[in-house]
PyMOL Python script that loads the backbone (N, CA, C, O; Angstrom):
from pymol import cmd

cmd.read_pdbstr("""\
ATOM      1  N   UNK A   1    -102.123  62.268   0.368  1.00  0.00           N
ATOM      2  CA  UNK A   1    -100.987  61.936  -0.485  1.00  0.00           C
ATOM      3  C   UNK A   1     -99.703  62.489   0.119  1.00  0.00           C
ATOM      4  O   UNK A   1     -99.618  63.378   0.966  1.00  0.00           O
ATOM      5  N   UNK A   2     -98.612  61.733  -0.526  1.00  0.00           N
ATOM      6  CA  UNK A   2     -97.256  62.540  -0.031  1.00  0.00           C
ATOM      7  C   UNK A   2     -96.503  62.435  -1.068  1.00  0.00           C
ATOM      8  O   UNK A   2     -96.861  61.871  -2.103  1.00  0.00           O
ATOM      9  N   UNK A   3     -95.005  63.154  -0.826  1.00  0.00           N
ATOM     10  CA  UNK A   3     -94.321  62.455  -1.957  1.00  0.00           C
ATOM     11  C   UNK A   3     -93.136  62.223  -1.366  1.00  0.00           C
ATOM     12  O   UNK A   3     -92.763  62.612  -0.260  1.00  0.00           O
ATOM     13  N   UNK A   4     -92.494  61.490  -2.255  1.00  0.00           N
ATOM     14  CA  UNK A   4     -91.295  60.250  -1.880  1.00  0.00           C
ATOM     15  C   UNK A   4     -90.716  60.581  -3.031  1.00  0.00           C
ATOM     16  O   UNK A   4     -91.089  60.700  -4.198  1.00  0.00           O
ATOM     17  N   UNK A   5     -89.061  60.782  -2.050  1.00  0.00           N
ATOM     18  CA  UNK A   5     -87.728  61.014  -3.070  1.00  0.00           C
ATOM     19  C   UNK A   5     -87.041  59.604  -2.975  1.00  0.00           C
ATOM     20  O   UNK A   5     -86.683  59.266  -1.847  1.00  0.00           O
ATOM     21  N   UNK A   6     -86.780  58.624  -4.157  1.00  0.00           N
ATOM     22  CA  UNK A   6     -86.492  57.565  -4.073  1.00  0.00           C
ATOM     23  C   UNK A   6     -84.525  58.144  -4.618  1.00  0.00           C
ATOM     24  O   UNK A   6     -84.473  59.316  -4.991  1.00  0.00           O
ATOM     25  N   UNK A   7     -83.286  57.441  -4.632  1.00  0.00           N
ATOM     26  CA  UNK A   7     -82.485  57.769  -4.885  1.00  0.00           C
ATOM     27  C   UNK A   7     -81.205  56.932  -4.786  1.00  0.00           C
ATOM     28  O   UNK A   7     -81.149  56.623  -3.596  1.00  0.00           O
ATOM     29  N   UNK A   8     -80.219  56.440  -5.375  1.00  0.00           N
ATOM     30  CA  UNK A   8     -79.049  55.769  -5.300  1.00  0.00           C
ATOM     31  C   UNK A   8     -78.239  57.015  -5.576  1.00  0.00           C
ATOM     32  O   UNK A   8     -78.709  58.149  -5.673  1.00  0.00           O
ATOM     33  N   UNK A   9     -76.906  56.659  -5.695  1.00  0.00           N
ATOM     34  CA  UNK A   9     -75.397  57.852  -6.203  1.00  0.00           C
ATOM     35  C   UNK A   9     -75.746  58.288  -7.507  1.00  0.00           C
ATOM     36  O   UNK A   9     -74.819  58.919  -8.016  1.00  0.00           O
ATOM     37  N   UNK A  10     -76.693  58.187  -8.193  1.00  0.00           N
ATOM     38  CA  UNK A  10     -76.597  58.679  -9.222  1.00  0.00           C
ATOM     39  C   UNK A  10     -77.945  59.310 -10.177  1.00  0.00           C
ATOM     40  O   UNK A  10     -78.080  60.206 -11.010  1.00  0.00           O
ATOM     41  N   UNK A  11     -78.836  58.272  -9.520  1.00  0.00           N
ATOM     42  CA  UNK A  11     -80.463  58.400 -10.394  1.00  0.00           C
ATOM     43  C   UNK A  11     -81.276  59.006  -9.368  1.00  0.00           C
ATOM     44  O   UNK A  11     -80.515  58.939  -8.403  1.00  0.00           O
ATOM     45  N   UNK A  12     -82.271  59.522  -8.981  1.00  0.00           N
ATOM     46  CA  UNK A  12     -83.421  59.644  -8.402  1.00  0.00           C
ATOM     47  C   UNK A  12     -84.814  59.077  -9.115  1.00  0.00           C
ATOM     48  O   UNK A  12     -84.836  58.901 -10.334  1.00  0.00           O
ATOM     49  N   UNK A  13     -85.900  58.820  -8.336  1.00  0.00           N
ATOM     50  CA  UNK A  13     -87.634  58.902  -8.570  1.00  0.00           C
ATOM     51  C   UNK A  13     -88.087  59.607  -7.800  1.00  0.00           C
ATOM     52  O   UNK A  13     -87.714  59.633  -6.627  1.00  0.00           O
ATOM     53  N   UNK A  14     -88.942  60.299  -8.253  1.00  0.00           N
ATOM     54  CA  UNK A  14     -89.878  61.288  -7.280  1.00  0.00           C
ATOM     55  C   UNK A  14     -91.570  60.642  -7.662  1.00  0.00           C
ATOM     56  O   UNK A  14     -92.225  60.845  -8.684  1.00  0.00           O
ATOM     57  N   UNK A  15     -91.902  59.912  -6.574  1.00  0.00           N
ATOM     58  CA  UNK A  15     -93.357  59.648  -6.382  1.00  0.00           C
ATOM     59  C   UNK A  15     -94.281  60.434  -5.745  1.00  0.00           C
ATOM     60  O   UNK A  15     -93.868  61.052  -4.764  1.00  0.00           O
ATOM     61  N   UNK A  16     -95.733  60.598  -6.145  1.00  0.00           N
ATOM     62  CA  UNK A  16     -96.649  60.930  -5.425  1.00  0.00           C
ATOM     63  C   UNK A  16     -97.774  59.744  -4.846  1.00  0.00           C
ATOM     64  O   UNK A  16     -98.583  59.172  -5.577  1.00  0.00           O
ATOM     65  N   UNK A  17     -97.714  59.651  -4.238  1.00  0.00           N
ATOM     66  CA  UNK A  17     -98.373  58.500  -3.801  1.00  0.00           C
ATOM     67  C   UNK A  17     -99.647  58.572  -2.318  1.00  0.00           C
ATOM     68  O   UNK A  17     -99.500  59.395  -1.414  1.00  0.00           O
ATOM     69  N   UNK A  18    -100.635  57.721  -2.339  1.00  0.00           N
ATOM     70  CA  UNK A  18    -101.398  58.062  -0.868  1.00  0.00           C
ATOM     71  C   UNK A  18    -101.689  56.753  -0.919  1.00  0.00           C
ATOM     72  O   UNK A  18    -101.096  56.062  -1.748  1.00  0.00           O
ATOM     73  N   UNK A  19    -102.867  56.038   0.151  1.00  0.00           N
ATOM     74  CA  UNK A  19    -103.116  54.889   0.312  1.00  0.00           C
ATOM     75  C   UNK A  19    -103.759  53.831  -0.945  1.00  0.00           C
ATOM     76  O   UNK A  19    -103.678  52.616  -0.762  1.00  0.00           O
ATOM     77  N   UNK A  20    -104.236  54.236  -1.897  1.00  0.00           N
ATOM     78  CA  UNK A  20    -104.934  53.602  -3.042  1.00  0.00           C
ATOM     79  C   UNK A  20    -103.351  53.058  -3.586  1.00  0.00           C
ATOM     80  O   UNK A  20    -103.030  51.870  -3.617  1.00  0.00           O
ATOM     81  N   UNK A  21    -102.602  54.019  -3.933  1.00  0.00           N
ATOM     82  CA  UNK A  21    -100.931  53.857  -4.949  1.00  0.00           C
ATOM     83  C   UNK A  21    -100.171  53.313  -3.707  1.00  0.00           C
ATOM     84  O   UNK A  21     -99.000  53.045  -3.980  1.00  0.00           O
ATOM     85  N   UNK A  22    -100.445  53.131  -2.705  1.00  0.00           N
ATOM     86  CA  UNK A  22     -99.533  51.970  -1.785  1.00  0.00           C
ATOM     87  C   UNK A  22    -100.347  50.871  -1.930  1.00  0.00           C
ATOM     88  O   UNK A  22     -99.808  49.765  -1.896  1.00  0.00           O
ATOM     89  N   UNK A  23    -101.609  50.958  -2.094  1.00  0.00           N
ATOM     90  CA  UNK A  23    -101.952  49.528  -1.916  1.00  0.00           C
ATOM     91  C   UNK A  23    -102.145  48.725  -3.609  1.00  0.00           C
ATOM     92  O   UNK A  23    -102.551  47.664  -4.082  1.00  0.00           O
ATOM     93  N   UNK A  24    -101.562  50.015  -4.059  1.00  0.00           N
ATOM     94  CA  UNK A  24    -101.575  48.927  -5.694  1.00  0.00           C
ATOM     95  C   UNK A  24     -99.726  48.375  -6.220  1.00  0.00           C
ATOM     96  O   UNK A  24     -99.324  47.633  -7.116  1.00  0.00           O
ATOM     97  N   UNK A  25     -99.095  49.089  -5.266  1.00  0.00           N
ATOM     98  CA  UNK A  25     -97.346  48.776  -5.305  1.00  0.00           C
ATOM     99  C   UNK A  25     -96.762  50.203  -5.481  1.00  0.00           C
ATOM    100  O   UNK A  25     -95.590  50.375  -5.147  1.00  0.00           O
ATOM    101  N   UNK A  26     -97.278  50.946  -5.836  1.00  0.00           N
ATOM    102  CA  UNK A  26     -96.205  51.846  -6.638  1.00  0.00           C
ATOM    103  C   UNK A  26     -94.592  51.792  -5.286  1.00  0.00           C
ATOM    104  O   UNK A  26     -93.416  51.831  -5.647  1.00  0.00           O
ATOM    105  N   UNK A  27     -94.966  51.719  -4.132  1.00  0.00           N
ATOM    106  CA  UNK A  27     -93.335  52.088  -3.673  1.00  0.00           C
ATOM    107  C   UNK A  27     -92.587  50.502  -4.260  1.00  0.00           C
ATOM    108  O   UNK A  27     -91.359  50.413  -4.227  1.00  0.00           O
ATOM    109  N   UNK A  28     -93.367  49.402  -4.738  1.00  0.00           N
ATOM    110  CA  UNK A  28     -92.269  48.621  -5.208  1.00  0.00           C
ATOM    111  C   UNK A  28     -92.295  48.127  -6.622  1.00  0.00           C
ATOM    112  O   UNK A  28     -92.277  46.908  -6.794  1.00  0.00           O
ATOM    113  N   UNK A  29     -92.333  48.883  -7.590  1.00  0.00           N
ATOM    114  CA  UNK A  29     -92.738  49.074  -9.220  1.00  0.00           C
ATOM    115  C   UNK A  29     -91.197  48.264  -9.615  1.00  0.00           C
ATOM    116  O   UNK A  29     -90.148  48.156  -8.981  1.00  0.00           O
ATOM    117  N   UNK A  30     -91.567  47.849 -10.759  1.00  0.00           N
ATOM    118  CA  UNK A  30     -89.905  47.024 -11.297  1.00  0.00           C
ATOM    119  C   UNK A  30     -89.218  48.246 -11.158  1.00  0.00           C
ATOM    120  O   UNK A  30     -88.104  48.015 -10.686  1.00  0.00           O
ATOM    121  N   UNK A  31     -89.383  49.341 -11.346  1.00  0.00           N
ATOM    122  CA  UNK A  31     -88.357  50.642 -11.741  1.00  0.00           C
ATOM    123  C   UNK A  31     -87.647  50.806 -10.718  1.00  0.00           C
ATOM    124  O   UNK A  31     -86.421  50.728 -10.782  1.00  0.00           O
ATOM    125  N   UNK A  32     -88.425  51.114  -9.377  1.00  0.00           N
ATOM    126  CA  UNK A  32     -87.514  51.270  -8.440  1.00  0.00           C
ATOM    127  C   UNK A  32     -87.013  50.195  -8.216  1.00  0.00           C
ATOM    128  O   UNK A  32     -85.866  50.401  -7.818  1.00  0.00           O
ATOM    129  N   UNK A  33     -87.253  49.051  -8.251  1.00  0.00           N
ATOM    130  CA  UNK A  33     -86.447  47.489  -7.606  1.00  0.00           C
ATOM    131  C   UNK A  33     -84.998  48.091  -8.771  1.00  0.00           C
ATOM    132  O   UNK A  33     -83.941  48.294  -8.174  1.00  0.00           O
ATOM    133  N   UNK A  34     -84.993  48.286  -9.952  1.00  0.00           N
ATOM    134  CA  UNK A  34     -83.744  48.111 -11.161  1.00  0.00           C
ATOM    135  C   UNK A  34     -83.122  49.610 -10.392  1.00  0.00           C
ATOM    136  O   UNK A  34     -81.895  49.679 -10.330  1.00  0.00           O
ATOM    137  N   UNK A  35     -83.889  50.732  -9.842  1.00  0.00           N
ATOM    138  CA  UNK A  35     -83.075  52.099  -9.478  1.00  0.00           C
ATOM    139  C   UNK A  35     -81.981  51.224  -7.955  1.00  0.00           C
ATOM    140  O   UNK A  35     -80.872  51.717  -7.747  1.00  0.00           O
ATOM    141  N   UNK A  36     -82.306  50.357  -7.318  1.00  0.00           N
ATOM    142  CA  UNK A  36     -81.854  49.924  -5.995  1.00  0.00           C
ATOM    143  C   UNK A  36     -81.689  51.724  -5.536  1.00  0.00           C
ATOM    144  O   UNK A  36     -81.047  52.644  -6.043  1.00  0.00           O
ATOM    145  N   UNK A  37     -82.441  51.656  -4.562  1.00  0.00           N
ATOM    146  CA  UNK A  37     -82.295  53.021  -4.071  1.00  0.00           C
ATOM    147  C   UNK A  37     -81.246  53.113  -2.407  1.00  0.00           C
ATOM    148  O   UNK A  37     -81.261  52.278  -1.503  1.00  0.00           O
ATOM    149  N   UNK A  38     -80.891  53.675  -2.434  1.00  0.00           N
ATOM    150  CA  UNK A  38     -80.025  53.751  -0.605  1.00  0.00           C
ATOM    151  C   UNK A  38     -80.668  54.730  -0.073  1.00  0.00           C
ATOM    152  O   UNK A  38     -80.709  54.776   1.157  1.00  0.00           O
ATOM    153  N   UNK A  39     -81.315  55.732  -0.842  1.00  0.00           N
ATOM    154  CA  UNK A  39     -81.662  57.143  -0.216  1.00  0.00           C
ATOM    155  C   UNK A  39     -83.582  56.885   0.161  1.00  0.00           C
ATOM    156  O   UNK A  39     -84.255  56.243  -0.645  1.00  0.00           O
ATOM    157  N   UNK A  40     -83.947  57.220   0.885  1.00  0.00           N
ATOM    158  CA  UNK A  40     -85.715  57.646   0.707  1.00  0.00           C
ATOM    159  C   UNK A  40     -85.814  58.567   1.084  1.00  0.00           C
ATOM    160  O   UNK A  40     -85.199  58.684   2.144  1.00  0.00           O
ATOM    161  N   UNK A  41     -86.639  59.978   0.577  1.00  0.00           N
ATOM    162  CA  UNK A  41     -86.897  60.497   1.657  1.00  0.00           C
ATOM    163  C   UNK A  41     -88.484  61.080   1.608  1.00  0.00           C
ATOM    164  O   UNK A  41     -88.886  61.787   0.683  1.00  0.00           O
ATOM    165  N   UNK A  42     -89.116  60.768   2.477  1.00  0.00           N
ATOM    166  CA  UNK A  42     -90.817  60.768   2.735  1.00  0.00           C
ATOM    167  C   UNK A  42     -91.540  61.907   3.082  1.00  0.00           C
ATOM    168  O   UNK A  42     -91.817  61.904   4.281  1.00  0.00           O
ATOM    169  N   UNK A  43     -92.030  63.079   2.348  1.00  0.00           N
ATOM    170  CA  UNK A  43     -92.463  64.258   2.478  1.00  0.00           C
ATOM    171  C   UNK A  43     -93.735  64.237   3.516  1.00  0.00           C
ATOM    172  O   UNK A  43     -94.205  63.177   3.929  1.00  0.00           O
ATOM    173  N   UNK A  44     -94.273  65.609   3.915  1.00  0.00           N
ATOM    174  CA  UNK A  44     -95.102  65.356   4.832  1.00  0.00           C
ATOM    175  C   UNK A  44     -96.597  65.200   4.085  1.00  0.00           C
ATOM    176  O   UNK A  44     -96.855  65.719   2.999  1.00  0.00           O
ATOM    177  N   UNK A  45     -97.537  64.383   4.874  1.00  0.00           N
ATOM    178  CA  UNK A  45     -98.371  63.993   4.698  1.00  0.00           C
ATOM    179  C   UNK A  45     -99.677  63.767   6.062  1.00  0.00           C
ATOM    180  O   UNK A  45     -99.221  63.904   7.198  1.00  0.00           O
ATOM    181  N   UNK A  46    -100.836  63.520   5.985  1.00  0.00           N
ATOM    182  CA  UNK A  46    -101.631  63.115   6.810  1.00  0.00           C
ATOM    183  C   UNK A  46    -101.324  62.502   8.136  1.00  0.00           C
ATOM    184  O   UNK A  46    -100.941  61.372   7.832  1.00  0.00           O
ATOM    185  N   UNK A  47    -101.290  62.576   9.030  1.00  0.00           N
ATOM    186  CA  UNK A  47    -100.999  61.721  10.054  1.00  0.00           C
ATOM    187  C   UNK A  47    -101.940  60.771  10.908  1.00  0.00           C
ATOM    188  O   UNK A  47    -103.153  60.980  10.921  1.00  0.00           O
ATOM    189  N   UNK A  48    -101.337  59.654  11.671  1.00  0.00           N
ATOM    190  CA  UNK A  48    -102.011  59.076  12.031  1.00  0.00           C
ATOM    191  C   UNK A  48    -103.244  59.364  12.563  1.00  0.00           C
ATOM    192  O   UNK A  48    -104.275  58.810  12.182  1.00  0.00           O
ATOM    193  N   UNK A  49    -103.182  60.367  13.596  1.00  0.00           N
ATOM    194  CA  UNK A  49    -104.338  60.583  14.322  1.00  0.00           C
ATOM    195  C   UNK A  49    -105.528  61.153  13.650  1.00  0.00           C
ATOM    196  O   UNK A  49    -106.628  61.424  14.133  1.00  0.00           O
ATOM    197  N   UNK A  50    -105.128  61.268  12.547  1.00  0.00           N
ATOM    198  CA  UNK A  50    -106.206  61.854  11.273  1.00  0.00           C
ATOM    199  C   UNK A  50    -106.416  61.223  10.481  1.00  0.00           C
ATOM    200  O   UNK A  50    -107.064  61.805   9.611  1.00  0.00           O
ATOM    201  N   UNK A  51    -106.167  60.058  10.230  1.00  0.00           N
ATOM    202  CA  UNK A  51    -106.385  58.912   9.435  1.00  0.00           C
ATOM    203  C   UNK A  51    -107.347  58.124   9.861  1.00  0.00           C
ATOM    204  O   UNK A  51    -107.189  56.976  10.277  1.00  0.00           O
ATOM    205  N   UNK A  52    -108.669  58.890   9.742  1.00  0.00           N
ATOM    206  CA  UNK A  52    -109.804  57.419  10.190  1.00  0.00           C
ATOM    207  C   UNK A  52    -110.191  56.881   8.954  1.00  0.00           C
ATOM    208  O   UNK A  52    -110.340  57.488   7.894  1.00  0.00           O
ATOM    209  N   UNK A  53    -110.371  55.431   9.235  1.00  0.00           N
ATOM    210  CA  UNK A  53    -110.804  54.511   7.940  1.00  0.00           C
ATOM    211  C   UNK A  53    -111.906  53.487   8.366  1.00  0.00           C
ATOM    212  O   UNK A  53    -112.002  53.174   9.553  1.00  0.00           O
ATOM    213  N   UNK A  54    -112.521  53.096   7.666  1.00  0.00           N
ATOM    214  CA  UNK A  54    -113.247  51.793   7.909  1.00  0.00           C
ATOM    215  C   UNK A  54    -112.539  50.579   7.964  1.00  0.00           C
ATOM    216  O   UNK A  54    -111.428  50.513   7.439  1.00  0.00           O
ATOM    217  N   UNK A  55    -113.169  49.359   8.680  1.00  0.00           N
ATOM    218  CA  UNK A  55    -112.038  48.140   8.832  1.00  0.00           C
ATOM    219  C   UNK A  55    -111.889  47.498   7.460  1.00  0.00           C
ATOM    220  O   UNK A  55    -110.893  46.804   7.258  1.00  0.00           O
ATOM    221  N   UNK A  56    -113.162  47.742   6.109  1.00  0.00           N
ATOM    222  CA  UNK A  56    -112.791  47.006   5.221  1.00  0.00           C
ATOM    223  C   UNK A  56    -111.357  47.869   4.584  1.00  0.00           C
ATOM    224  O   UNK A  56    -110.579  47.167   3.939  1.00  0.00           O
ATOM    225  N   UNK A  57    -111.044  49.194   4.735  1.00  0.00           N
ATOM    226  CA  UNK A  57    -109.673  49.554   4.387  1.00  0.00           C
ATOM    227  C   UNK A  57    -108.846  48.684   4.955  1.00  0.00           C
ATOM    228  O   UNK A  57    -107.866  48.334   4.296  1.00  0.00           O
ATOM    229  N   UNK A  58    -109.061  48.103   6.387  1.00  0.00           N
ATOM    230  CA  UNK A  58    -107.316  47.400   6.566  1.00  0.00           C
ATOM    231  C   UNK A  58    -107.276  46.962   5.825  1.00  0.00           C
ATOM    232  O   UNK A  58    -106.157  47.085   5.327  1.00  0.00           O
ATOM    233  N   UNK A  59    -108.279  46.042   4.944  1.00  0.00           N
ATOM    234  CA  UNK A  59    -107.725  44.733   4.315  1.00  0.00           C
ATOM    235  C   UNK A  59    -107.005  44.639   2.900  1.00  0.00           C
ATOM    236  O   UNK A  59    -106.618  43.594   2.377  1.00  0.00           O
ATOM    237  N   UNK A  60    -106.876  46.143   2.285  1.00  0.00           N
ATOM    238  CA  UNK A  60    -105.519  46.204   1.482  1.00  0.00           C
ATOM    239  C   UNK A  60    -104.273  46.579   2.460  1.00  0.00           C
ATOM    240  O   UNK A  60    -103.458  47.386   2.014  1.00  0.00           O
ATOM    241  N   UNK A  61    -104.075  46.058   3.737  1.00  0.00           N
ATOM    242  CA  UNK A  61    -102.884  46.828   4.282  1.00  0.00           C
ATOM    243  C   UNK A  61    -102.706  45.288   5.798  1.00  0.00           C
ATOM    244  O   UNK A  61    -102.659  45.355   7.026  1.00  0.00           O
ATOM    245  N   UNK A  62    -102.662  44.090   4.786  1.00  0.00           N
ATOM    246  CA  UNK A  62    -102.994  42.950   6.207  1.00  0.00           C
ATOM    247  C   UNK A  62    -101.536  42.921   6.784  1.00  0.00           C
ATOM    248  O   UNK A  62    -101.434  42.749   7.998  1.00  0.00           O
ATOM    249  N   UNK A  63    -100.662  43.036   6.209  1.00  0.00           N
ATOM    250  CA  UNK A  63     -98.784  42.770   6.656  1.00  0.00           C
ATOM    251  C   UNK A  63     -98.776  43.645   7.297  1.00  0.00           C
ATOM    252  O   UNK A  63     -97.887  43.336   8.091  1.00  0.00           O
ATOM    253  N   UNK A  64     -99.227  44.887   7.677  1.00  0.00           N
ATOM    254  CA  UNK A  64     -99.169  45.987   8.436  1.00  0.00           C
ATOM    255  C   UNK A  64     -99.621  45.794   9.658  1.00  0.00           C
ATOM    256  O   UNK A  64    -100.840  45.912   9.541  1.00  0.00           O
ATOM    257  N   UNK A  65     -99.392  45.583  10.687  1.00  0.00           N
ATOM    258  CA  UNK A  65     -99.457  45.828  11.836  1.00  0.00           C
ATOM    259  C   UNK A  65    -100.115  46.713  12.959  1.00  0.00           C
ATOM    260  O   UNK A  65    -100.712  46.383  13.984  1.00  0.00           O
ATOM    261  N   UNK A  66     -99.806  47.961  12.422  1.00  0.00           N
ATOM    262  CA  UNK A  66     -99.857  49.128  12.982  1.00  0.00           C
ATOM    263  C   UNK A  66    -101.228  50.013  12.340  1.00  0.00           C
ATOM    264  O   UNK A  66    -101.437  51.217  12.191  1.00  0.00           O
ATOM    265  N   UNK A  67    -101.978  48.856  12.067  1.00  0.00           N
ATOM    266  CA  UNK A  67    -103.499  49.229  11.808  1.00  0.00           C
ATOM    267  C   UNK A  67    -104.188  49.424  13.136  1.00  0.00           C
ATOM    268  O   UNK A  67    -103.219  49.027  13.783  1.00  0.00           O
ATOM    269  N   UNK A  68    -104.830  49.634  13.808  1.00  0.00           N
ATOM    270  CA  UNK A  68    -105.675  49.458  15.166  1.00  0.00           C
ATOM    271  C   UNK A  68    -107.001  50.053  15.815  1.00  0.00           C
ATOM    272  O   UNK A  68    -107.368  51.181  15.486  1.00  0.00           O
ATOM    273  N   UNK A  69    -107.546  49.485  16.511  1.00  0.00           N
ATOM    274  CA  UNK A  69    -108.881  49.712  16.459  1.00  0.00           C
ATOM    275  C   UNK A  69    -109.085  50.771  17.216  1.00  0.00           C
ATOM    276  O   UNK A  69    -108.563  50.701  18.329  1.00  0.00           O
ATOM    277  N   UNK A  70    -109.747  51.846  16.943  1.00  0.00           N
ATOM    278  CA  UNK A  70    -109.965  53.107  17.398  1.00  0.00           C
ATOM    279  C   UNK A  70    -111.538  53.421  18.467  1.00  0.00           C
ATOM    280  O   UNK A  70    -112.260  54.290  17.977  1.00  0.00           O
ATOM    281  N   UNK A  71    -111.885  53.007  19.357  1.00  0.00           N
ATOM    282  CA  UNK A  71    -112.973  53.083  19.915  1.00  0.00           C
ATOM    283  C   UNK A  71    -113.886  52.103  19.668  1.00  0.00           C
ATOM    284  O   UNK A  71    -115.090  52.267  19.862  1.00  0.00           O
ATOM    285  N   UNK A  72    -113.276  50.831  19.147  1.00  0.00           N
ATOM    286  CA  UNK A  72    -114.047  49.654  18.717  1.00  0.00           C
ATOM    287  C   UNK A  72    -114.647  49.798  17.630  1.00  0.00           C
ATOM    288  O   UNK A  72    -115.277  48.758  17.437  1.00  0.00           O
ATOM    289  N   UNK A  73    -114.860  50.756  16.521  1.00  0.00           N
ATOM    290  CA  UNK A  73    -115.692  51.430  15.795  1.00  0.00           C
ATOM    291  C   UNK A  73    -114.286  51.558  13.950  1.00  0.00           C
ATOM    292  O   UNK A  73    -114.510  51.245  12.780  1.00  0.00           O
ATOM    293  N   UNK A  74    -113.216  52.046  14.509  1.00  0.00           N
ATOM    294  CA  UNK A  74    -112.922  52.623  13.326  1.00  0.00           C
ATOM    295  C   UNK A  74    -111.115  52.013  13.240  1.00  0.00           C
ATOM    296  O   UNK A  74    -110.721  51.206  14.082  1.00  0.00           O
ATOM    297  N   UNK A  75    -110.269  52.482  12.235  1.00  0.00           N
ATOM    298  CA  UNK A  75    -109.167  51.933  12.321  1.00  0.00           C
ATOM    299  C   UNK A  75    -108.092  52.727  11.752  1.00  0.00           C
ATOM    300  O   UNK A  75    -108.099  52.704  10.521  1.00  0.00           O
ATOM    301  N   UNK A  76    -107.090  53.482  12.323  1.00  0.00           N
ATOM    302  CA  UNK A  76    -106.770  54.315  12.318  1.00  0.00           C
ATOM    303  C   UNK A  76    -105.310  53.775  10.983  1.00  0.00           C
ATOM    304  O   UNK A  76    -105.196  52.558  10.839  1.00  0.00           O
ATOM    305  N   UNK A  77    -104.425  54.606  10.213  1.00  0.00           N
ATOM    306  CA  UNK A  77    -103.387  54.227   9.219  1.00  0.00           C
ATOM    307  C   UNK A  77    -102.321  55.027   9.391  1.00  0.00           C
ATOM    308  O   UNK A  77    -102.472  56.185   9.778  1.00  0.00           O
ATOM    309  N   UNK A  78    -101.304  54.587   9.165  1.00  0.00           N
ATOM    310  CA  UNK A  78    -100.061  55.264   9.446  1.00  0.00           C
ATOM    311  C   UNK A  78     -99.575  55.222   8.004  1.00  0.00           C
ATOM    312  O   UNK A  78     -98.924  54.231   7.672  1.00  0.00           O
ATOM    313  N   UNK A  79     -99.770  56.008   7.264  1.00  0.00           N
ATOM    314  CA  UNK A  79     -98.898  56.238   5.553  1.00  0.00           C
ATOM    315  C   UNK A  79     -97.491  56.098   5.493  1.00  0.00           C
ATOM    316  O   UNK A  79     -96.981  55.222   4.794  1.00  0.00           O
ATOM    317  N   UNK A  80     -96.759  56.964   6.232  1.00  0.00           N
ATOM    318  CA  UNK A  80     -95.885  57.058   5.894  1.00  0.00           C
ATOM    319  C   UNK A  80     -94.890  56.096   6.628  1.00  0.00           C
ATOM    320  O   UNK A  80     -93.818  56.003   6.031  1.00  0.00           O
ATOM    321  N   UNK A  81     -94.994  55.260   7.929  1.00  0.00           N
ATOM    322  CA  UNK A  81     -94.681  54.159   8.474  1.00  0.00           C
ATOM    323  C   UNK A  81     -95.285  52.828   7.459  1.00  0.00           C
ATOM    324  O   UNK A  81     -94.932  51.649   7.476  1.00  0.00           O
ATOM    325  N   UNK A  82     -96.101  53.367   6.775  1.00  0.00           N
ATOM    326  CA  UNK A  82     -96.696  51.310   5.963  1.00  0.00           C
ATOM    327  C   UNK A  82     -95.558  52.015   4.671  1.00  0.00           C
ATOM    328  O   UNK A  82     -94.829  51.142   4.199  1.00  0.00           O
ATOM    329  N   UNK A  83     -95.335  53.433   4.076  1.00  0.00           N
ATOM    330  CA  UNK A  83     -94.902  53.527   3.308  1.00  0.00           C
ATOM    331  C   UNK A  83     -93.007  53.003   3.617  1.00  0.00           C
ATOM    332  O   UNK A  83     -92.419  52.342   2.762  1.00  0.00           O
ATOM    333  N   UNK A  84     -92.461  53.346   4.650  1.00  0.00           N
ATOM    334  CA  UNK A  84     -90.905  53.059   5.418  1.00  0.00           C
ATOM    335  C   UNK A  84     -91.080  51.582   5.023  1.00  0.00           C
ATOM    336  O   UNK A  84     -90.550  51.125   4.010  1.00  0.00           O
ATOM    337  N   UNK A  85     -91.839  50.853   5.854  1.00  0.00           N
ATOM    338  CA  UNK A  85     -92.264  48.830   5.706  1.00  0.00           C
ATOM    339  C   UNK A  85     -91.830  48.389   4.228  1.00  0.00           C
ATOM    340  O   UNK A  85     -91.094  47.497   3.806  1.00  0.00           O
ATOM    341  N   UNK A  86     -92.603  49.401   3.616  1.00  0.00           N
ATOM    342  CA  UNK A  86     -92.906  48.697   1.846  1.00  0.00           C
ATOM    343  C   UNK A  86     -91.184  48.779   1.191  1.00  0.00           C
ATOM    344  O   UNK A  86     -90.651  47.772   0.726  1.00  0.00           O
ATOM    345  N   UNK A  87     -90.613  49.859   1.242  1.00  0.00           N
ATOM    346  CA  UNK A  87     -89.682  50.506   0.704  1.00  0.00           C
ATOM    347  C   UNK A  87     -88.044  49.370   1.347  1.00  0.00           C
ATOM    348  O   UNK A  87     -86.986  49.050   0.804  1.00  0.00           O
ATOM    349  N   UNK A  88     -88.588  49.132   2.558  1.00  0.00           N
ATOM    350  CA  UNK A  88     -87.354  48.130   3.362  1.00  0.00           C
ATOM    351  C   UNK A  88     -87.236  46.969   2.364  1.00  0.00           C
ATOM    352  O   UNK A  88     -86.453  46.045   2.582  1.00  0.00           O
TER     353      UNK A  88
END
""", "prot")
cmd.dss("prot")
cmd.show_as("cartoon", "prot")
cmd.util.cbc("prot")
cmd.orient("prot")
């Protein structure tokens, strides 16, 4: 999990979120679309090279790109880069 400071000039959201709450929307909930945010800022979290998953995980994460195959075997996730994608 990580958490995410969402923010315009005036309001903030503070999310906690990991791969299950990205792949159900939370970075794009009506709330934040009505906050229009200018600010993000993405706390630390898991990193790629520690992110092993099975390939049926890519398939809540297909617009993502930056899924890839790890020794032919496994498929590695970037959180906080699919989380930057979602938030654009």
């Amino acid at each position: 999990c990580m958490p995410i400071l969402l923010s315009n000039k005036s309001e903030f959201i503070f999310l906690h979120a990991g791969w299950k709450g990205l792949a159900q929307g939370i970075a794009i909930q009506e709330l934040i679309k009505k906050l229009k945010p200018n600010y993000a800022f993405i706390g630390p979290s898991i990193q790629v090279k520690s992110f092993i998953v099975t390939e049926e995980f890519s398939q809540h994460f297909k617009k993502h790109q930056h899924n890839f195959i790890n020794h032919g075997k496994y498929y590695t996730f970037d959180l906080q880069k699919t989380t930057k994608e979602m938030l654009l």
